[in-house]
N, C-alpha and C positions, 0 to 999 in steps of 0.2 A: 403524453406526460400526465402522472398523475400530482395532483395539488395535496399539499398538506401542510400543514400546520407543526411546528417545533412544541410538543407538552414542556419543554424543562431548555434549561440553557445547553447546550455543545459545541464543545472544540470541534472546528469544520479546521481542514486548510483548502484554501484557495487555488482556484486554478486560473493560470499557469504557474503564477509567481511561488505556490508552496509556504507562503507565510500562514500561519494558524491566526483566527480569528475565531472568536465567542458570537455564534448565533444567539439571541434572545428566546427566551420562552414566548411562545405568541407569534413568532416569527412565520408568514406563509413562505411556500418556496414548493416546488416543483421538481419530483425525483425525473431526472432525465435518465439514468443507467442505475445498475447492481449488477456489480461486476466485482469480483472476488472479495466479497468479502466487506463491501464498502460499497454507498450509496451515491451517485455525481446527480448536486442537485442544481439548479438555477434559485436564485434570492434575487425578487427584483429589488426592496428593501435594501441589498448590498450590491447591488447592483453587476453580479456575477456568478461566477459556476464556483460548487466549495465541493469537497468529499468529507462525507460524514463517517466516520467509523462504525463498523458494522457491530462493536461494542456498545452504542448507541444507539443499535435499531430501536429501540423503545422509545427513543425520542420522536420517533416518527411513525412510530403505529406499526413497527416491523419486529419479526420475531432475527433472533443472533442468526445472523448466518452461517453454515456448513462451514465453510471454509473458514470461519475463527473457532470454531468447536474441534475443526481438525488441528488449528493450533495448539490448543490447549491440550491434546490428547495424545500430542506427536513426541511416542519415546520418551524416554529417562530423561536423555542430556541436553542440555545444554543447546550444543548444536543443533541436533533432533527437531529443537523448536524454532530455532532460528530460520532452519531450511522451510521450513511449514509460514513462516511466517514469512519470508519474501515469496514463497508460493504463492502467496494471498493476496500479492501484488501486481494489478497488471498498467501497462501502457494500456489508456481507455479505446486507442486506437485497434490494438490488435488482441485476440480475443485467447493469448495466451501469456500465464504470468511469465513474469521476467524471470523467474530460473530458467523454466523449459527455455524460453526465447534465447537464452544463453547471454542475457545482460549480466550478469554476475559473475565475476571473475574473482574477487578473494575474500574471504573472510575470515577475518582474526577476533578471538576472544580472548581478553585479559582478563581472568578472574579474582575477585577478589570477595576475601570471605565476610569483610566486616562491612565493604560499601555493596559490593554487587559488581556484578561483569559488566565491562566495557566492550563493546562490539563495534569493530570498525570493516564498513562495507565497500568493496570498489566497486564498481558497476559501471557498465556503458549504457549509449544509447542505440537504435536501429541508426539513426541521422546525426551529424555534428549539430542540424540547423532546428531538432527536433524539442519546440516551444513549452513541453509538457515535462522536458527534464527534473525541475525541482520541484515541482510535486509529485513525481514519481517518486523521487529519491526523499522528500519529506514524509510521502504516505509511507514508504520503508523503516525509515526509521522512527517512528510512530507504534508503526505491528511491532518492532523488534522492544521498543520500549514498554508494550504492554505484557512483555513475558516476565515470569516472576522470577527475580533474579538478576535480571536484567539493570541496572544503574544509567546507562547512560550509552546512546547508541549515534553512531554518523555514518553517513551513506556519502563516498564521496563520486562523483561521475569524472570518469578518466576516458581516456580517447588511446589508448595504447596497452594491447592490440586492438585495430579499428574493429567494428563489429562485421561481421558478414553471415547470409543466412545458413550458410555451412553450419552457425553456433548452435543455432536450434536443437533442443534434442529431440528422439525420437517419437518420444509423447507430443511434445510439440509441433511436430511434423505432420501427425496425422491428427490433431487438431485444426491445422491448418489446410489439410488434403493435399501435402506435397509429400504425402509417405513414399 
C-alpha cells in the first residue's frame, strides 16, 4: 500500500455504503487499488475505504488515467460516451468493468437542450447478497455525471433478469481466461 497525502479537498464516495463524502486537504490515506479509472483508497482519519475519481488523480500525486481520457475521446454521441464511461467502472472484485461482465442491461437518454440529458441506468449485480452494490452503481453515476452534457444521471440495480456468467462478453471472457 502506498501512503499519501490529499494536496486539495475531494469528493471520495465510500465503500460499501456509496455515500459521497469530502476528504480534507492534508488528509493521509493509503491507495489500496487503481482500477478503471479510479483509485480505492483506506482513510484511517475516516476510518474506511473511499474511491477517488480518477479526475482527481492530482489530488494524489497521480497523472488522469487512460481509461477517463478514453471517455472523453469516446465518439460524437451521446451514448458513445456513456458506454466509455461505465467501461470505466468495475466491481473492485473482479478485474472486468461492468459492461463486458454483462451488469448493464438498459440505458435510456432523455435529452434536453436547455438543462442537459438525463441518463437513466439498470444494472445488476454478479450476487443478490453482493455488499459493494452502491458504490458500484454510485461510482456509475459519478463517470456518467462527469460527461458534458450530461444534467443528471441514476444507476438503479435490478435483479430481473438474474445475472449469470453466460452475460459476460467476449472481451470479457478472455479477460478472465474462460475464452
Amino acid at each position: 500500500m502506498e501512503e499519501l497525502t490529499l494536496s486539495r479537498d475531494v469528493v471520495a464516495i465510500q465503500i460499501p455504503s456509496g455515500e459521497k463524502m469530502t476528504l480534507d486537504e492534508g488528509t493521509d490515506l493509503y491507495m489500496t487499488q487503481a482500477l478503471g479509472g479510479s483509485f480505492t483508497v483506506q482513510v484511517p482519519l475516516y476510518g474506511g475505504l473511499f474511491r477517488i475519481s480518477g479526475r482527481d488523480a492530482d489530488a494524489i500525486g497521480k497523472e488522469v488515467p487512460e481509461e477517463i481520457k478514453a471517455v472523453d475521446n469516446a465518439g460524437d454521441s451521446l451514448e458513445e460516451k456513456i458506454e466509455a464511461a461505465l467501461k470505466s467502472c468495475y466491481d473492485p472484485e473482479i478485474p472486468v468493468n461492468i459492461v463486458d461482465l454483462g451488469l448493464v442491461y438498459d440505458t435510456r437518454v432523455a435529452e434536453d437542450p436547455d438543462s442537459g440529458a438525463s441518463v437513466n441506468v439498470k444494472m445488476t449485480l454478479t450476487a443478490v447478497g453482493c455488499g459493494m452494490g452502491a458504490s458500484i452503481a454510485a461510482d456509475a453515476e459519478e463517470r456518467i455525471r462527469e460527461i458534458e452534457g450530461v444534467a443528471d444521471a441514476r444507476v438503479d440495480i435490478v435483479w430481473d433478469p438474474p445475472w449469470s456468467p453466460q452475460m459476460i462478453s467476449e472481451e470479457g471472457r478472455k479477460k478472465l481466461g474462460i475464452a
